[in-house]
TIMI-2910 file (N, C-alpha, C, CB; in pm, 1 decimal, decimal comma, always signed):
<rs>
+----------+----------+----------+----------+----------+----------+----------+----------+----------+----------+----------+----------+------+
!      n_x !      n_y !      n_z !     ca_x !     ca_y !     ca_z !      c_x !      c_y !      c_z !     cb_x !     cb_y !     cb_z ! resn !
+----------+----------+----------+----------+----------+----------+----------+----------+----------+----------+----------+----------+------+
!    +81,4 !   -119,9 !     +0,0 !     +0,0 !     +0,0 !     +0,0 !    +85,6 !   +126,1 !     +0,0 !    -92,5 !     -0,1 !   +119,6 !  Unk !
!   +224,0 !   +145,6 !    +44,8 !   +256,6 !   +199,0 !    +13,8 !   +305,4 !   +306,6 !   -107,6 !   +267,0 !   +156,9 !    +56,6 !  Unk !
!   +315,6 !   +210,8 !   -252,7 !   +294,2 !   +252,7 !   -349,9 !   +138,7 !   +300,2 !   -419,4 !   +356,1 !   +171,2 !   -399,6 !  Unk !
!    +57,4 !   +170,4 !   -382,8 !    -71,5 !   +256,4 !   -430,7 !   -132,7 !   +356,4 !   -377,2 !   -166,3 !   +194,0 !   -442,3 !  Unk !
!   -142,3 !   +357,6 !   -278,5 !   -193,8 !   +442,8 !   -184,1 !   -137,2 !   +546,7 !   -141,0 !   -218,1 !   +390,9 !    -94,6 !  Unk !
!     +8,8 !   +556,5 !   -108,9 !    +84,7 !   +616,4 !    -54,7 !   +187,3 !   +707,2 !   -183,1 !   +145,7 !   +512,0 !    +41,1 !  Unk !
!   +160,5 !   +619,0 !   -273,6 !   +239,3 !   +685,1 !   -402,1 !   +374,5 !   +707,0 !   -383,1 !   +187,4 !   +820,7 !   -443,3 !  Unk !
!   +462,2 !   +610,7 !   -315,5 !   +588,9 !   +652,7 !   -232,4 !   +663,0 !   +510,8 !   -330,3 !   +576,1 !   +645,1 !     -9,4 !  Unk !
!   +734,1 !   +500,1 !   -439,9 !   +762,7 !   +458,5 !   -547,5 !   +891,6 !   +472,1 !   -553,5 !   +699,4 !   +507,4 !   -638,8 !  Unk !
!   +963,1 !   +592,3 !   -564,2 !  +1122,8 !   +530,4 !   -587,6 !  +1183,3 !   +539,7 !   -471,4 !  +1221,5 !   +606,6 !   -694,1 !  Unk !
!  +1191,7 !   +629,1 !   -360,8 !  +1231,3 !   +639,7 !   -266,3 !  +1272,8 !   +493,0 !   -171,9 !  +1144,8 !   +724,0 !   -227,3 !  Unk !
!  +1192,9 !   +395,1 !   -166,9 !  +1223,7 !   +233,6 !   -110,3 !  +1325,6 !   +168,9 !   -186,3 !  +1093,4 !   +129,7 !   -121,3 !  Unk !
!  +1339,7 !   +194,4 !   -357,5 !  +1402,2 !   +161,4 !   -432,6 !  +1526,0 !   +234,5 !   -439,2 !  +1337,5 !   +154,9 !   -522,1 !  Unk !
!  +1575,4 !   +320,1 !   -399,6 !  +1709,6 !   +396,8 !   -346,0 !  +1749,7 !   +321,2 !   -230,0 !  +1688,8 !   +559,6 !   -301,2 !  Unk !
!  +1689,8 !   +301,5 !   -157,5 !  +1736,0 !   +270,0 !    -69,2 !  +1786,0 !   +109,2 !    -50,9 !  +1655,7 !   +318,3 !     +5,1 !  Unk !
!  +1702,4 !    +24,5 !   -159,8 !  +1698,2 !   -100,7 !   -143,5 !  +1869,1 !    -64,6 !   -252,8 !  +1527,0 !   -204,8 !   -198,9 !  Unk !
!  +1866,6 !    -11,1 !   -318,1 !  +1954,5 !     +1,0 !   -438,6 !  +2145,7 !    +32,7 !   -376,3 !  +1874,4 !   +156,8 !   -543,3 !  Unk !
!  +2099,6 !   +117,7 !   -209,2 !  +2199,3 !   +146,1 !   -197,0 !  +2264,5 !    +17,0 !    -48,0 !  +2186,9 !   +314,2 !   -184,9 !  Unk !
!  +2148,5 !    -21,0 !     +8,1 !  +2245,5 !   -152,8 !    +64,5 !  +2161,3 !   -308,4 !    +40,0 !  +2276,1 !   -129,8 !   +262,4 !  Unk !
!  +2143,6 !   -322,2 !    -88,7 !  +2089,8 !   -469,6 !    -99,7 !  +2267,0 !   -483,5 !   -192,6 !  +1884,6 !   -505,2 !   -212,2 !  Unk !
!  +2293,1 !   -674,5 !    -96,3 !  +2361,2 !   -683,3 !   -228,3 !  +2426,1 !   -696,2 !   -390,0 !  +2366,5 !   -695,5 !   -214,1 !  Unk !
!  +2281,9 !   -754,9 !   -397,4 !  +2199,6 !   -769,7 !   -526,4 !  +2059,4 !   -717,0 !   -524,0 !  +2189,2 !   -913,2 !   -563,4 !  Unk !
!  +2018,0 !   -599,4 !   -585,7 !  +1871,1 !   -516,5 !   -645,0 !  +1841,3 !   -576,8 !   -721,5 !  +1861,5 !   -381,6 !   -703,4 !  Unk !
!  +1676,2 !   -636,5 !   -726,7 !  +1678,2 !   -724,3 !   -880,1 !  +1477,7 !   -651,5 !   -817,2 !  +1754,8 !   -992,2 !   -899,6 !  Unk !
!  +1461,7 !   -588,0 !   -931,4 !  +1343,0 !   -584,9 !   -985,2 !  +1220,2 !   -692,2 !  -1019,2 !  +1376,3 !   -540,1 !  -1073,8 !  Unk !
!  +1108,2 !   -690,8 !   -955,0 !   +999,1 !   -803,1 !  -1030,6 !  +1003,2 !   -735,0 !  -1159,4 !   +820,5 !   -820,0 !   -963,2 !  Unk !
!   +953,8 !   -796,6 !  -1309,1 !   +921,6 !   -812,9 !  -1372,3 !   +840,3 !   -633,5 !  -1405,1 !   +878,2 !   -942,9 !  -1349,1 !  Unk !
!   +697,4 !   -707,7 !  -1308,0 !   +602,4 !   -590,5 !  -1285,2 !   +650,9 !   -556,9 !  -1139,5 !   +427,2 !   -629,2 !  -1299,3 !  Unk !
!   +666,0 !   -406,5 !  -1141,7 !   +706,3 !   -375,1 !  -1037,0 !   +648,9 !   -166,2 !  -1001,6 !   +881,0 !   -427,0 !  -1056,2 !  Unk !
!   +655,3 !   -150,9 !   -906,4 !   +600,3 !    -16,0 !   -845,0 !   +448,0 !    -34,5 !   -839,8 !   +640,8 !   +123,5 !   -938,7 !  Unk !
!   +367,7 !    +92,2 !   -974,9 !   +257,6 !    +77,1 !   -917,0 !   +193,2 !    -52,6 !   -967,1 !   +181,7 !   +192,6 !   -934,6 !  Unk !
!   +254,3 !   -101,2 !  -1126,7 !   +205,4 !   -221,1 !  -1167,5 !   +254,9 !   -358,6 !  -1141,3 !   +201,8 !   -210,7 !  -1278,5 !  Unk !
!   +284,2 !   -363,4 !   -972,2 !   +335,6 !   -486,1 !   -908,4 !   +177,3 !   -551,6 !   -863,1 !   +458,5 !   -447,8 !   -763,9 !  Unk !
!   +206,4 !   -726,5 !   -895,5 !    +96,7 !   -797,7 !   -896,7 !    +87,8 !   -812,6 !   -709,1 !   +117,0 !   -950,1 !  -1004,7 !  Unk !
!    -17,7 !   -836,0 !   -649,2 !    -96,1 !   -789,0 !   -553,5 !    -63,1 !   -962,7 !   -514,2 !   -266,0 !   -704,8 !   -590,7 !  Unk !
!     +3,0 !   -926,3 !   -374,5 !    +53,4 !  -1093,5 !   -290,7 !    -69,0 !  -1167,2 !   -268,4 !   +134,0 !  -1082,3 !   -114,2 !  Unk !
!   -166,1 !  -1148,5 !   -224,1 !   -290,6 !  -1192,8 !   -228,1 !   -382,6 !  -1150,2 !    -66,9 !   -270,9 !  -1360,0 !   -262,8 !  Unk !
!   -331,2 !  -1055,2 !     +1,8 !   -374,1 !   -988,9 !   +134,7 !   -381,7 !   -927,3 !   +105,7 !   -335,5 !   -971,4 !   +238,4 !  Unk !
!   -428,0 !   -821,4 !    +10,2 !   -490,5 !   -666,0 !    -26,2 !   -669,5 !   -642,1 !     -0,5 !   -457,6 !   -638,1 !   -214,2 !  Unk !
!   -676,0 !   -553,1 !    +34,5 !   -839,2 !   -533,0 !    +26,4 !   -926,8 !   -613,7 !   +177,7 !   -898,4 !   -626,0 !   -147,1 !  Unk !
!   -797,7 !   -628,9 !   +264,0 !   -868,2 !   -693,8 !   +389,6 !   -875,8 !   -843,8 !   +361,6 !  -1024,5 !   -632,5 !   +417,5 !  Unk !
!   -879,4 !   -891,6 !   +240,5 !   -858,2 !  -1103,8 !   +279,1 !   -787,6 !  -1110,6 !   +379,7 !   -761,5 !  -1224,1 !   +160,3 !  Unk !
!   -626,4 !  -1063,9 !   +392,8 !   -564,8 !  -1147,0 !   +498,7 !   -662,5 !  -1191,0 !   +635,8 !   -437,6 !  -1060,8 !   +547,9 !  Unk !
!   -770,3 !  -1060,3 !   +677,2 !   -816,7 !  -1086,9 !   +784,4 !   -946,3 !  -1199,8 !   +815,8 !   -838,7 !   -968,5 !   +817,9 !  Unk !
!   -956,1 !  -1224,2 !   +677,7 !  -1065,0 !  -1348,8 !   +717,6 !  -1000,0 !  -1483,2 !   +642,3 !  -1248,0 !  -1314,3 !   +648,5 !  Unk !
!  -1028,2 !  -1616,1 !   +711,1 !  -1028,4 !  -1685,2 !   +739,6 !  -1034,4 !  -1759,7 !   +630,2 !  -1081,6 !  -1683,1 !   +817,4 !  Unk !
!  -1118,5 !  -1735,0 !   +645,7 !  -1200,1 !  -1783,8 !   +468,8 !  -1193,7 !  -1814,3 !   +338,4 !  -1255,5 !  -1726,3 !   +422,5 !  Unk !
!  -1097,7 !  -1673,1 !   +363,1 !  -1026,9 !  -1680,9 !   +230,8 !   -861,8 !  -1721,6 !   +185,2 !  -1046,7 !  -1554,8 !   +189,6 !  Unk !
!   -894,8 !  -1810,8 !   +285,4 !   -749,3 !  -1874,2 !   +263,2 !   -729,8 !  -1985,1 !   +108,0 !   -720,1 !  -1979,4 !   +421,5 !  Unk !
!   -786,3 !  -2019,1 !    +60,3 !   -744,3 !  -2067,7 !   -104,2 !   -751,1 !  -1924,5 !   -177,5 !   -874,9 !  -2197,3 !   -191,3 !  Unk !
!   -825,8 !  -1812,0 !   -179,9 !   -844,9 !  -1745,9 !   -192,4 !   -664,6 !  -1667,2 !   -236,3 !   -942,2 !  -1732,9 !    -97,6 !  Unk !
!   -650,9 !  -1666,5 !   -155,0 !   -478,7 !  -1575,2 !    -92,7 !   -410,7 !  -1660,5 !   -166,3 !   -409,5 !  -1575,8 !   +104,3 !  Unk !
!   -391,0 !  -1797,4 !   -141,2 !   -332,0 !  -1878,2 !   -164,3 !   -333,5 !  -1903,2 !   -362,2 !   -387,4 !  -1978,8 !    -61,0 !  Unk !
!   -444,2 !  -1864,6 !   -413,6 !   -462,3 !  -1845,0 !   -551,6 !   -342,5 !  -1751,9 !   -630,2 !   -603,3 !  -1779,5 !   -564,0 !  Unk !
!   -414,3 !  -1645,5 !   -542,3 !   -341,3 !  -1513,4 !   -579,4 !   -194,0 !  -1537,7 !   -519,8 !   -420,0 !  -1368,1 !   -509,1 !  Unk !
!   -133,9 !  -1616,5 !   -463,6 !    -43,4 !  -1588,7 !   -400,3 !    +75,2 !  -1653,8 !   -549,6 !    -56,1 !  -1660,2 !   -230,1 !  Unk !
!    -28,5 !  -1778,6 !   -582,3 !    +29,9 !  -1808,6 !   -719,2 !    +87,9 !  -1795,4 !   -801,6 !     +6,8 !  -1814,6 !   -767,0 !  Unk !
!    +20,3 !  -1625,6 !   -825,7 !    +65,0 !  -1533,0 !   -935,9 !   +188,1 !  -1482,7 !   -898,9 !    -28,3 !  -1419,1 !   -965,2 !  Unk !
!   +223,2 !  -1393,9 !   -760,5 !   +266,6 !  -1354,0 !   -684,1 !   +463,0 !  -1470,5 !   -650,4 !   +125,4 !  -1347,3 !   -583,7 !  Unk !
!   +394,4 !  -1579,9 !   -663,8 !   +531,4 !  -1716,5 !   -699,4 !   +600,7 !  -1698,9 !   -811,0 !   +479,4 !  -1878,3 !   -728,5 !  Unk !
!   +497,6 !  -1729,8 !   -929,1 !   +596,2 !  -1703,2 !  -1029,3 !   +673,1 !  -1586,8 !  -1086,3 !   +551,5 !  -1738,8 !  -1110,4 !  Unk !
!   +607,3 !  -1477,4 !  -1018,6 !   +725,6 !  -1352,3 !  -1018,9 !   +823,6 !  -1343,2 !   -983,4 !   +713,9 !  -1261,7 !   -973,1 !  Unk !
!   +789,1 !  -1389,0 !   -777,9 !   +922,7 !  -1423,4 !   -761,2 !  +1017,3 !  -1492,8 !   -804,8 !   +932,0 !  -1448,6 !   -693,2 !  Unk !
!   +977,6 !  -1596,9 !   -863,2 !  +1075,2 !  -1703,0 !   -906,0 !  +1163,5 !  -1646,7 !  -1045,3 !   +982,6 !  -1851,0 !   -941,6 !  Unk !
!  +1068,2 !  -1607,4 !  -1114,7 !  +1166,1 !  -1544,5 !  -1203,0 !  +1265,1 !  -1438,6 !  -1229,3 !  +1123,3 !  -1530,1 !  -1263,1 !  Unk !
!  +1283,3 !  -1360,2 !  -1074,9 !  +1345,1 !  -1304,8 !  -1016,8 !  +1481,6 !  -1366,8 !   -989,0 !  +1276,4 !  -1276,1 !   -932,5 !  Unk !
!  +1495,5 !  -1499,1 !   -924,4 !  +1576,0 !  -1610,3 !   -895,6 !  +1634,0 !  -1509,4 !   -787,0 !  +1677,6 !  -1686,8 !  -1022,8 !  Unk !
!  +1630,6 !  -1471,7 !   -701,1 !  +1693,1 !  -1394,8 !   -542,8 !  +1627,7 !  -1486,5 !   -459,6 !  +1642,0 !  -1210,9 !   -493,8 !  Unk !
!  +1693,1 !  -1525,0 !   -336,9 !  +1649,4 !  -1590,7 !   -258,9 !  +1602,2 !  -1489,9 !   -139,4 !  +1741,7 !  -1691,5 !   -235,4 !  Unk !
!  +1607,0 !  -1336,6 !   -129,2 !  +1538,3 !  -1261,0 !    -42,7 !  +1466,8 !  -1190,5 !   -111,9 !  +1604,1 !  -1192,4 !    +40,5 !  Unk !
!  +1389,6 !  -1150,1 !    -28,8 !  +1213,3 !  -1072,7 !    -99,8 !  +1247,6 !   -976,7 !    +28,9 !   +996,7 !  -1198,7 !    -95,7 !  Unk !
!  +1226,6 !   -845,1 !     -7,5 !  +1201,9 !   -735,2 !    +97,5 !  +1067,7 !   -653,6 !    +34,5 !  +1350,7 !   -625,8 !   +117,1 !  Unk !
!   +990,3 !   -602,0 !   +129,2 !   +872,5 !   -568,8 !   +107,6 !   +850,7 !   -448,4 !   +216,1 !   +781,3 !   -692,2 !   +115,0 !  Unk !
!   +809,5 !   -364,5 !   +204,0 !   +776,3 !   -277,6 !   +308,8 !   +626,8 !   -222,9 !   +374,6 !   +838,4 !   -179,3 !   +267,6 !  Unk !
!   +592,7 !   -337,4 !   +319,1 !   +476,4 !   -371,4 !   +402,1 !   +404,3 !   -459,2 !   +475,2 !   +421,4 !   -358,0 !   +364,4 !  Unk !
!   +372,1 !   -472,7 !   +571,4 !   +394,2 !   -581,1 !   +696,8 !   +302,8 !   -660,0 !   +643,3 !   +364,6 !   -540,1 !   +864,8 !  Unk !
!   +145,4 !   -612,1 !   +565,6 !    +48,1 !   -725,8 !   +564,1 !   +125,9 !   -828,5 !   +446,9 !   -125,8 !   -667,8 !   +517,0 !  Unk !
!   +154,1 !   -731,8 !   +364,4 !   +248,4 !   -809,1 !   +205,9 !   +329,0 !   -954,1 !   +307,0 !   +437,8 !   -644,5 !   +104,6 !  Unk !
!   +424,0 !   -882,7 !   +423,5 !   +508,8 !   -970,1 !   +429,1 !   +453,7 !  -1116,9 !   +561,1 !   +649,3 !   -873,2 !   +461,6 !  Unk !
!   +343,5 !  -1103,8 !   +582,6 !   +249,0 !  -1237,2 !   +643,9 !   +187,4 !  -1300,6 !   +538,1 !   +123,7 !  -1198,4 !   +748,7 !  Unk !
!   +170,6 !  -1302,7 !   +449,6 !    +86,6 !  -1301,8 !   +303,9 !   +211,0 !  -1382,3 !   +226,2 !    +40,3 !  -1114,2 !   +224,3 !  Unk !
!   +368,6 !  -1309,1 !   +200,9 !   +439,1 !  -1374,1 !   +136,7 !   +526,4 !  -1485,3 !   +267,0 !   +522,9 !  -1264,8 !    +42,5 !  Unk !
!   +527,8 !  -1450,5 !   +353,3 !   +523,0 !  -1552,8 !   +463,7 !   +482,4 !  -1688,5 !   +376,2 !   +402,8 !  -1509,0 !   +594,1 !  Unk !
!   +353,4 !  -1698,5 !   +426,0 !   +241,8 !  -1776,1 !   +461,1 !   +273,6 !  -1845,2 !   +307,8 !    +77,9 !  -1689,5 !   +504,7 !  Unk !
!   +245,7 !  -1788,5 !   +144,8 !   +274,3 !  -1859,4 !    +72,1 !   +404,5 !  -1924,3 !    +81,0 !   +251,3 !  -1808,0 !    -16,9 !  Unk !
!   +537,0 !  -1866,0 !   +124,0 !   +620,6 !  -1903,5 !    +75,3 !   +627,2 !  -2065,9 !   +167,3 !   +730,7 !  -1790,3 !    +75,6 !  Unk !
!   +571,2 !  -2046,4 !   +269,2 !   +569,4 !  -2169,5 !   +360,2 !   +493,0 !  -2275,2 !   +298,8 !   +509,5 !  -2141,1 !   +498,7 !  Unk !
!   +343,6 !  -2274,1 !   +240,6 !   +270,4 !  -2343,7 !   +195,7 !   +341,7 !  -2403,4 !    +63,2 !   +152,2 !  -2275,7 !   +187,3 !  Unk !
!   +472,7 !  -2325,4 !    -19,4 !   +459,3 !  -2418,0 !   -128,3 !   +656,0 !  -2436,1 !    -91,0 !   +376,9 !  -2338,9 !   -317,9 !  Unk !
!   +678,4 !  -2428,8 !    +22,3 !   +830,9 !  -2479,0 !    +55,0 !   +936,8 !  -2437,1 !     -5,9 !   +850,4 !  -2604,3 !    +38,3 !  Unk !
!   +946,0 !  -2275,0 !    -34,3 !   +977,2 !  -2234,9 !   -122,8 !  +1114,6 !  -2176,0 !     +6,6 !   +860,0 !  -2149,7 !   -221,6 !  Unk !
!  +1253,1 !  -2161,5 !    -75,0 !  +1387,8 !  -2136,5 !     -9,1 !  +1400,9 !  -1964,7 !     -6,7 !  +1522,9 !  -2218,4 !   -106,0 !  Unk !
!  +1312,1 !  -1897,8 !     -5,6 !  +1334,8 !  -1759,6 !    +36,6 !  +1250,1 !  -1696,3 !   +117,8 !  +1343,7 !  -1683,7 !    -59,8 !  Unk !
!  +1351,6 !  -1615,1 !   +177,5 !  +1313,8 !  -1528,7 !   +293,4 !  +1288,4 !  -1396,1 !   +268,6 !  +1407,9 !  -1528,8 !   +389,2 !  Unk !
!  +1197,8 !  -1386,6 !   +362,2 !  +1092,4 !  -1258,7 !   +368,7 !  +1149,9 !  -1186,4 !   +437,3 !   +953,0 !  -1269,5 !   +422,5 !  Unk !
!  +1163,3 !  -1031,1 !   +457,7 !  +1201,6 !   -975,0 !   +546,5 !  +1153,1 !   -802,4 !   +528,8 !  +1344,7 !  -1015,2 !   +551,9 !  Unk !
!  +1139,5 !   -743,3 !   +632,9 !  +1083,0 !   -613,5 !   +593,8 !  +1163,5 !   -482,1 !   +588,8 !   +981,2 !   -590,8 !   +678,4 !  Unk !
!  +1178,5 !   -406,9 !   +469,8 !  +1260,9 !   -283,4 !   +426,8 !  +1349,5 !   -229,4 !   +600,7 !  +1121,2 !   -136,8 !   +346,1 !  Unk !
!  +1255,4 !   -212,7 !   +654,2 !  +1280,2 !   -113,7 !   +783,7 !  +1411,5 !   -202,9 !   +857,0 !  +1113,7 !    -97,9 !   +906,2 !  Unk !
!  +1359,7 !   -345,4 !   +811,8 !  +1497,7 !   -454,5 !   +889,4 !  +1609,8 !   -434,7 !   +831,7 !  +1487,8 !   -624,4 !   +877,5 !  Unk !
!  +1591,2 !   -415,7 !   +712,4 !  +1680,3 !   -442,7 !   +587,8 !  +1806,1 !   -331,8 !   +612,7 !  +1586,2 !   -413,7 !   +426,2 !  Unk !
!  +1706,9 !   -193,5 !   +645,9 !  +1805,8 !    -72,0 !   +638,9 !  +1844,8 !    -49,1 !   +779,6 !  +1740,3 !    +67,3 !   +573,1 !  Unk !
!  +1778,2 !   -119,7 !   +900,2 !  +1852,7 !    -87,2 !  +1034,8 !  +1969,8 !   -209,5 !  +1067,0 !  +1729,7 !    -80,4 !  +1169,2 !  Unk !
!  +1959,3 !   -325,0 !   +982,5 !  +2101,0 !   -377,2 !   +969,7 !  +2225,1 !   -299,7 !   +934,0 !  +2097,8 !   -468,9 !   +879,9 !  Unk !
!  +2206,3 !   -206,4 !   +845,7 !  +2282,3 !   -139,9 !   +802,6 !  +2346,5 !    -12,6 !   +839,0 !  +2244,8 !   -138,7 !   +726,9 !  Unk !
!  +2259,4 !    +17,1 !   +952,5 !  +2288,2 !   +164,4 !  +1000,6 !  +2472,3 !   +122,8 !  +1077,6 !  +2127,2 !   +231,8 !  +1151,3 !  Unk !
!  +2498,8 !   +259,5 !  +1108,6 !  +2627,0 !   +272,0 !  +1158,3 !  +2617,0 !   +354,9 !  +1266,7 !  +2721,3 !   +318,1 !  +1065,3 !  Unk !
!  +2703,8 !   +296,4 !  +1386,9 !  +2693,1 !   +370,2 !  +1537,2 !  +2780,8 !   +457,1 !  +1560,9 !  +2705,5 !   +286,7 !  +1652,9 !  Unk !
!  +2678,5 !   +561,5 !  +1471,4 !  +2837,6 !   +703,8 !  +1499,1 !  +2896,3 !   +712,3 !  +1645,5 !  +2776,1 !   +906,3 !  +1476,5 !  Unk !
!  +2818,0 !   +672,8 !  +1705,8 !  +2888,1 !   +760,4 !  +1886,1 !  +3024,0 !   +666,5 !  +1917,4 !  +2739,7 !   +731,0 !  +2079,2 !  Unk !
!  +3066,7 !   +583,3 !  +1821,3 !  +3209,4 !   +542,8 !  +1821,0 !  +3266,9 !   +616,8 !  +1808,6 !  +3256,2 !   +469,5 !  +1752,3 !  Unk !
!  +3285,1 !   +701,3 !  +1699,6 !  +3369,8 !   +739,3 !  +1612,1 !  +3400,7 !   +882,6 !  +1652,7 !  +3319,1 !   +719,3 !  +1476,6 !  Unk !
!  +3250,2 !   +924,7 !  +1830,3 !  +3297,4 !  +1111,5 !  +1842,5 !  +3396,6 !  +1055,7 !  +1962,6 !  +3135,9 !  +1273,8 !  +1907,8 !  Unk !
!  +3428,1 !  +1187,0 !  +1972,7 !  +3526,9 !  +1165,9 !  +2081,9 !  +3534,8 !  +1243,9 !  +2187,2 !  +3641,3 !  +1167,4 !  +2041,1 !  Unk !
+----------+----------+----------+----------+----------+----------+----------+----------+----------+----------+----------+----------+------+
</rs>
């Protein structure tokens, strides 16, 4: 939601650009990135778990043709959603969320004053 909603588009992508070790683009990606399958409130019912799991489908073979074994996402429902598929079809990559991604990376200036 960030991109659709939020319209906040390259700014995640700078950042992913300046400490991922490999940046690799979906296919479809920004505002015309295909939808993990928790958009519009499914994640919260129950119910629609083949549902998610359909869509999550679509959402596989992107990744895969990506071939990265990490997925960063900066959005929490996206990343229970790509969770949840990636578990259901035993798939070797990890999920993890932007905000993790870039506070691995930070640096502890109060070393360095003196």
């Amino acid at each position: 939601q960030i991109v659709r909603r939020g319209g906040v588009v390259q700014q995640p992508r700078e950042l992913l650009d300046g400490v991922a070790e490999t940046f690799v683009e979906m296919k479809d990606h920004g505002v015309m990135n295909w939808c993990c399958g928790g958009g519009g409130g499914v994640s919260a019912n129950d119910r629609a778990e083949p549902l998610r799991l359909r869509v999550f489908e679509r959402k596989k073979r992107q990744l895969e043709e990506t071939g990265v074994d990490t997925l960063v996402t900066a959005c929490a429902n996206c990343r229970i959603i790509l969770e949840e598929g990636i578990e259901e079809y035993e798939m070797e990559t990890e999920v993890i969320s932007l905000t993790e991604l870039v506070a691995e990376h930070l640096v502890d200036g109060s070393k360095n004053k003196e």
